[in-house]
C-alpha positions in Angstrom: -41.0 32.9 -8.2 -40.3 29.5 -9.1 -39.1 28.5 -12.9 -40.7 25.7 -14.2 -38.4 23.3 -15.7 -39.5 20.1 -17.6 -38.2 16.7 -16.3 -36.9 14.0 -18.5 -37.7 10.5 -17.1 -37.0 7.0 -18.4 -40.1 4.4 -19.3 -39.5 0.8 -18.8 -37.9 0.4 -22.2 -35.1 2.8 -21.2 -36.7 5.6 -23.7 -36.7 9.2 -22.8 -39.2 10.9 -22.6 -40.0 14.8 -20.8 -43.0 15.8 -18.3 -44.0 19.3 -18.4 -44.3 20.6 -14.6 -47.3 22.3 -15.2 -48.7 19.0 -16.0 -48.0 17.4 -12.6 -51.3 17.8 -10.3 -50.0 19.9 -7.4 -49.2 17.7 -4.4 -52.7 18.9 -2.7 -55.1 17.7 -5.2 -53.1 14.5 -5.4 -54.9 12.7 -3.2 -58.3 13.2 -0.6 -57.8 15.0 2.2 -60.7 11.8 3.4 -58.8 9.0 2.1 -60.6 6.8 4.9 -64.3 7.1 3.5 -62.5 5.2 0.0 -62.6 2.5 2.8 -65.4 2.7 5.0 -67.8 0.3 2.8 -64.7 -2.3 2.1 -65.7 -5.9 3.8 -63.6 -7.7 6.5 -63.5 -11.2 7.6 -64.5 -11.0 11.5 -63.8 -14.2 13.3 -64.2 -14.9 16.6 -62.3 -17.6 18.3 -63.3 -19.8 20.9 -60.6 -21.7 21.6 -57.9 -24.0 19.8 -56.6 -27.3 20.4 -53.9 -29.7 18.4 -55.3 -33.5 17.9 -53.2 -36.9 16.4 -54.7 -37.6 13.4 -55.7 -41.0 15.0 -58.0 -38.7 17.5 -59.6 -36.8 14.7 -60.3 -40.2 12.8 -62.4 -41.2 15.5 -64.4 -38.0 15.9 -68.1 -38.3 15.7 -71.8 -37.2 16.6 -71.2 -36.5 20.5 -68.1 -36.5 20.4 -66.4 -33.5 22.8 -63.1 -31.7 21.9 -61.3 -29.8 25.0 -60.3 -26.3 23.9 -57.5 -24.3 25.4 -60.0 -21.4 26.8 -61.6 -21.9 30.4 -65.7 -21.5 30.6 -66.1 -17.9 30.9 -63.3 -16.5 29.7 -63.0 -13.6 26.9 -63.1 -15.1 23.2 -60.8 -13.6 20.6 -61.9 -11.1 17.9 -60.0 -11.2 14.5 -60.2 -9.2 11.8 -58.8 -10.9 8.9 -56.9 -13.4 11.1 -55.1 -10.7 13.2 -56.4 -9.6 16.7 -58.1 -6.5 17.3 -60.3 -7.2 20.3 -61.5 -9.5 23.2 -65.0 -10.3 24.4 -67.5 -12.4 26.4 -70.1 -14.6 24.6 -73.8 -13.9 24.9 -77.0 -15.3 23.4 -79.2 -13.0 21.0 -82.7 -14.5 20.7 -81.7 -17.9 19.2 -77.7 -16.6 17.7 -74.8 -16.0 19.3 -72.7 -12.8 19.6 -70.1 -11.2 21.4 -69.5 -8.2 23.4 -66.6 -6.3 22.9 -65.0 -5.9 26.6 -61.4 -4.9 25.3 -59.8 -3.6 22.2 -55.7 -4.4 21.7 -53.6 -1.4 21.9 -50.7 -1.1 18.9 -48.5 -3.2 21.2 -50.7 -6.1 22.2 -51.6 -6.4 18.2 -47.8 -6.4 17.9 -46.9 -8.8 20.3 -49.5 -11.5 19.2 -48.7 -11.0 15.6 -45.2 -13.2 16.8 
């Protein structure tokens, strides 16, 4: 049988001070054993990315109606999904009655995630 022993811990003024051990919540009841539902209704940013470019400020100053910017991304080609500015997935554009959306076609494994994160 275990002895319960009282521990004597220091607060941030450097004052003792003693916690009982049967006042500790046993290591079980701690926390959820679902943690993940605490999460599920939490918001992200999504972004998809189409492309990126870099411009002279001289090109940017002369931007206007009509005016066409070259992305790095050839017609066709899968689109970036970020969640909260770090990839998660890839996908192909498509048209939804009048919106755009995407469909997933690839989701990053731990290592691609890794590697783009550098």
């Amino acid at each position: 049988m275990e002895e319960k022993m009282d521990e004597k811990i220091e607060d941030i003024l450097g004052e003792e001070f003693e916690v009982k051990e049967e006042e500790k919540p046993p290591a079980s009841e701690e926390l959820p054993k679902d943690n993940i539902e605490l999460l599920m209704d939490v918001e992200l940013d999504v972004i998809i990315e189409l492309g990126r470019t870099k411009m002279r400020i001289e090109d940017i100053l002369r931007l206007m109606p009509g005016s066409i910017i070259e992305l790095d991304k050839l017609a066709g080609e899968p689109v970036d999904v970020l969640v909260n500015n770090k990839p998660i997935a890839k996908g192909e554009v498509v048209v939804l009655d009048e919106n755009f959306g995407v469909r997933i076609t690839s989701i990053l494994n731990r290592e691609q995630r890794i590697k783009s994160l550098r």
